[in-house]
N, C-alpha and C positions, 0 to 999 in steps of 0.2 A: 916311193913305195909301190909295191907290183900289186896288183888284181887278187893275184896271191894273196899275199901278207895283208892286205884288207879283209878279204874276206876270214883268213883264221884269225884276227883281231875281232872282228862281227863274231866268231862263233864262240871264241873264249867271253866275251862280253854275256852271252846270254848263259853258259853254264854256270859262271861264278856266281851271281846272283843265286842260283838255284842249290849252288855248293853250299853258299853262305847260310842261307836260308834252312839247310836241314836240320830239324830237332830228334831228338835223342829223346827216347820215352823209356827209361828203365822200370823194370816191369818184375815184382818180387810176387812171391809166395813161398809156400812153407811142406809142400809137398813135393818130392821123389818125379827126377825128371822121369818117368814112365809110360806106358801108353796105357795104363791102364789106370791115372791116376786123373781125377776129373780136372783141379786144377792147372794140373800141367798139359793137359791136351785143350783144356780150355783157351790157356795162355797162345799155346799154338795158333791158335783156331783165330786168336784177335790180332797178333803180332801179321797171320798171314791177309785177313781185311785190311787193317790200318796201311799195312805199308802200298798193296796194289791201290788202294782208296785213293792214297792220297797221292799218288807215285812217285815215291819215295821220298817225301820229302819228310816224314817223322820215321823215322829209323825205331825198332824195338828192338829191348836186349832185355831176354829174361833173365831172371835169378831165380831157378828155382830152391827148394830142398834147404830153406832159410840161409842163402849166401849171403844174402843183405845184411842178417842180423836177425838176433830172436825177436819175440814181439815188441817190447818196447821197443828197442834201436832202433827197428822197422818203420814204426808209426813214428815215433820221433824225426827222422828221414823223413816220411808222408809230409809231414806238418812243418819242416825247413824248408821243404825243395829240394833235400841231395836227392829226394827216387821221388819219380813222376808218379807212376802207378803201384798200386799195392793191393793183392787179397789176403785177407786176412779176418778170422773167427772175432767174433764177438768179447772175448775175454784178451783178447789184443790190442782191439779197439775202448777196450775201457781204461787201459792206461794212457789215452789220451782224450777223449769223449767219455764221460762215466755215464751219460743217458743209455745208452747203447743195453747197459744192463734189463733193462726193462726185458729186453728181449730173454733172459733167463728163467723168467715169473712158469714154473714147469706146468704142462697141460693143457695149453693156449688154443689148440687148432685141432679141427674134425680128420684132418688127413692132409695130406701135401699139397692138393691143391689148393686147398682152404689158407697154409699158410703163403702160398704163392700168391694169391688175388690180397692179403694184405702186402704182403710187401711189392706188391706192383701197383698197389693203389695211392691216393694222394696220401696218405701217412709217410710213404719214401719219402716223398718230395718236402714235405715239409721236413723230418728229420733231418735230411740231407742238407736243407737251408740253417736249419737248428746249429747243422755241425758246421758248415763252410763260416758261418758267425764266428762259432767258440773256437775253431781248431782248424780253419783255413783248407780244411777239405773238404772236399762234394763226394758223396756217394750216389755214384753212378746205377752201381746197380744191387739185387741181392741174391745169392743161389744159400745152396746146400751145406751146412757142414756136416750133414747126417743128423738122424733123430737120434740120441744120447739115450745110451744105457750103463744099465751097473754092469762092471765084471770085476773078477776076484777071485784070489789066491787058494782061500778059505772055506768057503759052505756055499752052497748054493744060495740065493736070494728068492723067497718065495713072497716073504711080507716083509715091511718097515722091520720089522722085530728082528728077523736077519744081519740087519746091517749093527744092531748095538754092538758098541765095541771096535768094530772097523777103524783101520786110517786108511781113507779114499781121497789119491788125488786129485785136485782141481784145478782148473787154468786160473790164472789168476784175476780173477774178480770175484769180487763181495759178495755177491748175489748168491755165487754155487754153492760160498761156504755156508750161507742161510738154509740153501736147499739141503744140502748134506747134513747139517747139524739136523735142520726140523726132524732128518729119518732116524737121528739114531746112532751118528756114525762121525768119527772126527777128520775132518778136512786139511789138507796138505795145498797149501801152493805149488806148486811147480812144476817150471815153463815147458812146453811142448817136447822141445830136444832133449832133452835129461830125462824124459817119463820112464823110454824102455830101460833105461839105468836102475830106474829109483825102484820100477816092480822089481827087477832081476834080484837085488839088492836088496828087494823087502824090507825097502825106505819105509813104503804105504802096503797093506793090502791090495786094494783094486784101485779103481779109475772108471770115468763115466767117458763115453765118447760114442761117434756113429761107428758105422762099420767100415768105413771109408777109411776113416783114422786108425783103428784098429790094424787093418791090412797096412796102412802106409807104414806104420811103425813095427809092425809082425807082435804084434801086442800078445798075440796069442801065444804064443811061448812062453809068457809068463803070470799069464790068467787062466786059470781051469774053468771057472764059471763063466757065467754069462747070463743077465736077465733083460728080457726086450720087456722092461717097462716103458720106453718112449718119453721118458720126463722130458727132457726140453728140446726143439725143432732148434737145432744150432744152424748159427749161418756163418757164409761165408761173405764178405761185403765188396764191391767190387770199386775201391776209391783212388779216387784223383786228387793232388793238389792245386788247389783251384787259383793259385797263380799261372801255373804250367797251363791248366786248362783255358782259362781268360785267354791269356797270349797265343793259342793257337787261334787258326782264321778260319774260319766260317766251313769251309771244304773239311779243315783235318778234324775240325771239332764235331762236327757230323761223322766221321770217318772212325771216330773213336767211340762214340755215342753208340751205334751200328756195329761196332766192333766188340765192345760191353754186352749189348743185347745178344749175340753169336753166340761169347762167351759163357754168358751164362746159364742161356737154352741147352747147353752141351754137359754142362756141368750141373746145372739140374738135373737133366736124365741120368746120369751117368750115377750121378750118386742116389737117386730115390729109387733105381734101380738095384743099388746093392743095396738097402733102406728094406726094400721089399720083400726081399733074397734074405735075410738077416740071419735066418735060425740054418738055413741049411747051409751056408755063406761058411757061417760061425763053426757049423756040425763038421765041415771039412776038413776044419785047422784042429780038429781036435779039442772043441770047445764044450763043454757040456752045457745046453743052452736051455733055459724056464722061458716060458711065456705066462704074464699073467692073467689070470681071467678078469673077466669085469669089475668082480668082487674086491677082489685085491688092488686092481688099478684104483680103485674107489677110495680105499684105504691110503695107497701112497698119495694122491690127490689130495685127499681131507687133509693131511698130516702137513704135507709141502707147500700146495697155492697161499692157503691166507699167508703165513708167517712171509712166505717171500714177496709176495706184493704186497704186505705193507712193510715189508723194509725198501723197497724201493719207491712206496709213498711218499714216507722218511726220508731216503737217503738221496732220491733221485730227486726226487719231486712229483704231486700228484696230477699235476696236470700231461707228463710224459707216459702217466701210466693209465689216464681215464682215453687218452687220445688213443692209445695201442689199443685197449678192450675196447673203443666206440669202432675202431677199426677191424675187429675182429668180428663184433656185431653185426657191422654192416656187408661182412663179403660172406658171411654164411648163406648155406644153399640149403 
């Protein structure tokens, strides 16, 4: 054998391992590949960390715009291992995790930062441990899914008393339909992809969501109103199957970790930014848009909180839901 043929045996030797080696991190969400959409420019943003990080050896392949699958399939998927990574809202994550609910209880936080320093405080970590127990995923990390308001077909929304009579969409978990029912107003399940259907169609009246979601979906074409009551800080969760994650080594598992963290910085601004923007956001698309004053927030508040945290006292458990409010106690400013 020649000098030659030695030495490309020595080089195929050391690439194969490296070949063998590569892992595949598919990587789902549920928003419009765009650049003006947080989670998909998020996804960008971690797909392009991960892979220089680790170089090359975890591969990322997004799915945006629910190609994986609507919510359940998705997290179903999570919680198998067929898809490594997944973002996904709160009422997605309850068809497999139902603690997760707690996060619905409407009125919880002083303003955005306030819900940022809970969910970057030890209350993550420990839910996150809660969850990789019950449902074999970690959540990494938590952003935005916009501050949720009402909108609607029908009358403007000025107080509770507005909504009597309503059918207003909700994502599907228990929690909303408490929140909905306490105001007045009868609740509809139904899953993210079907919504712009089901207003066009005047399945439901209105629908509660951020502004984010509303643009992702062009909601506005089939909602005249709009009111920034702010009832509940939706999130968006940034999770891993925590098999996939164990079995990565020490470099990628940092490389993702740092990649989550990118993520979500980008997709926080991105959305508390439209969050901020809301009423003239809204005013563009042709939205007729209320804000409520104190008085009236006071009112939806009185009506909403009790009844939904103690169903999820009840339903959740009260120790998921005294840890959330100690946590919210303890990051006020």
């Amino acid at each position: 054998m020649t000098l030659r043929s030695l030495a490309a045996l020595a080089a195929l030797a050391l690439v194969l391992p490296l070949a063998h080696a590569q892992k595949t991190l598919k990587y789902a969400h549920f928003q419009p590949a765009k650049d003006d959409q947080p989670k998909h420019v998020a996804a960008l943003a971690f797909k392009d960390h991960v892979e220089k990080a680790t170089n090359g050896s975890v591969k990322v392949e997004i799915f945006p715009a629910g190609q994986f699958g609507k919510d359940q399939p998705t997290m179903e998927g999570l919680k198998l291992g067929t898809l490594e990574l997944a973002v996904a809202h709160d009422g997605a994550i309850a068809t497999v995790h139902k603690p997760i609910g707690v996060l619905g209880i409407p009125f919880l936080y002083e303003n955005h930062e306030h819900a940022w320093r809970v969910y970057d405080s030890k209350w993550k970590d420990d839910f996150s441990a809660d969850m990789v127990k019950k449902a074999g995923i970690r959540m990494l990390g938590v952003a935005d899914n916009g501050v949720r308001h009402f909108t609607n077909s029908l009358r403007p929304i000025q107080s509770p008393s507005d909504m009597k009579g309503m059918k207003i969409r909700i994502q599907p978990s228990p929690v909303f339909k408490t929140l909905v029912e306490s105001l007045g107003a009868s609740a509809s399940a139904i899953p993210w992809a079907e919504l712009p259907t089901a207003l066009q169609q005047k399945v439901v009246d209105g629908q509660e969501n951020g502004v984010t979601n509303i643009l992702a979906a062009s909601l506005y074409q089939h909602q005249k109103y709009a009111t920034l009551d702010g009832h509940v800080w939706s999130i968006h969760a940034y999770m891993v199957n925590d098999r996939f994650y164990q079995g990565l080594t020490a470099v990628e598992r940092k490389a993702v970790d740092e990649g989550v963290a990118k993520a979500v910085q980008i997709h926080r601004k991105m959305t508390s930014e439209q969050d901020l923007n809301a009423k003239t956001i809204l005013e563009k698309n042709g939205m007729q848009v209320y804000v409520p004053n104190a008085a009236q927030l006071g009112e939806f508040r009185k009506l909403a909180q009790p009844p939904v945290r103690q169903w999820a006292e009840t339903e959740i458990g009260k120790a998921y839901v005294d840890d959330l409010f100690k946590a919210i106690d303890a990051t006020k400013k």
